[in-house]
C-alpha positions as CSV (number, residue, x, y, z in Angstrom):
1,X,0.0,0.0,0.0
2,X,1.1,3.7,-1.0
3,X,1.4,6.1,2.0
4,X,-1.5,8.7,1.9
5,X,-0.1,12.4,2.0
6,X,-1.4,14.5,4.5
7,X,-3.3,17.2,3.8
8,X,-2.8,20.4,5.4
9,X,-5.7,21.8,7.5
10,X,-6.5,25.2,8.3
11,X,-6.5,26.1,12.3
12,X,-9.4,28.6,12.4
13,X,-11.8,27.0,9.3
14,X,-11.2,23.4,9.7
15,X,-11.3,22.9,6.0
16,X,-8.1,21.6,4.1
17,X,-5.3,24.5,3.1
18,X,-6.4,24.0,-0.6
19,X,-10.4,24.9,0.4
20,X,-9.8,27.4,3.2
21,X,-12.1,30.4,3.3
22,X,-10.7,32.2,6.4
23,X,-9.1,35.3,3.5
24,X,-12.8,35.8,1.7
25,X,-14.4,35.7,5.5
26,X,-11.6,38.3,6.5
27,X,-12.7,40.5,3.3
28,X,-15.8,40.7,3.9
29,X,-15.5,41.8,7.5
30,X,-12.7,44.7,7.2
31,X,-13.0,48.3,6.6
32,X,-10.4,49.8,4.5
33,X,-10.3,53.5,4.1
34,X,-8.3,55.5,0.9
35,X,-7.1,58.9,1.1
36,X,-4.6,61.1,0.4
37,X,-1.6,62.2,2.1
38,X,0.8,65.2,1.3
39,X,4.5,64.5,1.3
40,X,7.7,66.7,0.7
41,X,7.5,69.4,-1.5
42,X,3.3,68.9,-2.1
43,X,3.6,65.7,-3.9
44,X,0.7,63.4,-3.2
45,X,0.8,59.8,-1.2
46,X,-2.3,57.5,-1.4
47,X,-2.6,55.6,1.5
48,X,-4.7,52.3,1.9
49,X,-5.3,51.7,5.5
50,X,-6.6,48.2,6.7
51,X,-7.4,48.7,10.2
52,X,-6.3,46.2,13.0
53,X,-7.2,43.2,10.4
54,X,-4.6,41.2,9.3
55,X,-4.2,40.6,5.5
56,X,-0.9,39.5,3.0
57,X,-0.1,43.2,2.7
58,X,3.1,42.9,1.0
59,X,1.7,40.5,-1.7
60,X,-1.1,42.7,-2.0
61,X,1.1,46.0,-2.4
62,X,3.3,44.6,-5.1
63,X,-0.1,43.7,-7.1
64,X,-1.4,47.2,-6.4
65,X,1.9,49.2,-7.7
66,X,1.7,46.9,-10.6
67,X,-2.3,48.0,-11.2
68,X,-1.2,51.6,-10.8
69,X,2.1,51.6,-12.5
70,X,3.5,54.0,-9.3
71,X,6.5,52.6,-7.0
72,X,5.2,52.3,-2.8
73,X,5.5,50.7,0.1
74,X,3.9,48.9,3.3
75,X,4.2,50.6,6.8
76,X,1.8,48.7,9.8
77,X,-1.3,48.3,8.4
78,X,-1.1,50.6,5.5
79,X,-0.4,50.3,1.7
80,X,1.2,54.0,0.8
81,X,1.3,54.2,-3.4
82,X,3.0,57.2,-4.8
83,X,0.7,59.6,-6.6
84,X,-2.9,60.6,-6.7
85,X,-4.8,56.6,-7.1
86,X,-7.5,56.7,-4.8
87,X,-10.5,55.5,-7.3
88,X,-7.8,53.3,-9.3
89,X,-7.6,51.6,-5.9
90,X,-10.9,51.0,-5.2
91,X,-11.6,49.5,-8.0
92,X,-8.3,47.4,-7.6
93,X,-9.9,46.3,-4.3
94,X,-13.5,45.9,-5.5
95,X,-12.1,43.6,-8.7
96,X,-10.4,41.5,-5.4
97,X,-13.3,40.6,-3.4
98,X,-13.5,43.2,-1.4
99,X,-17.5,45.0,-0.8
100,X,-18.2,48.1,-1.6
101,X,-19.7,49.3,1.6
102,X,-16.4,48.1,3.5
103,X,-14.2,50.5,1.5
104,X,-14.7,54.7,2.3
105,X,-12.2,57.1,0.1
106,X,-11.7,59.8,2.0
């Protein structure tokens, strides 16, 4: 008889790793708010903030510079893009999963 693999299983969903639904619950639950931010010399910062939830932000800045074309950075619980991309971004998050009502541009 072959050995059977084991399968990973997630801690907080109790599905395996390959089914687990704990990132769409996360999504649906957090409140992310856009806005603007001035920096040296008047040039403009967008800053995604994510509040006290956890998420994959570095994996989900590097997809976001790429969507705006614009070089940034992750500090905390923020995304910081360079340049004016507020509605850019939420649509980047809407096309993600993320609900409309949980996302405020400020």
């Amino acid at each position: 008889m072959a050995k059977k693999e084991l399968i990973g299983i997630c801690p907080k969903c109790s599905l395996p790793i390959e089914l687990c639904v704990c990132e769409s619950l996360e999504q649906e639950k957090q409140t992310i708010t856009i806005f603007i931010d001035k920096r040296k010399w008047g040039r403009a910062m967008t800053v995604v903030n994510f509040g006290n939830q956890k998420a994959n932000l570095k994996k989900l800045s590097k997809k976001a510079k790429g969507y705006c074309a614009s070089g940034g950075t992750v500090k905390g619980n923020t995304i910081e893009i360079q340049g004016d991309h507020r509605r850019k971004l939420k649509k980047f998050l809407l096309n993600l999963g993320y609900t409309d009502e949980n996302i405020e541009i400020i």
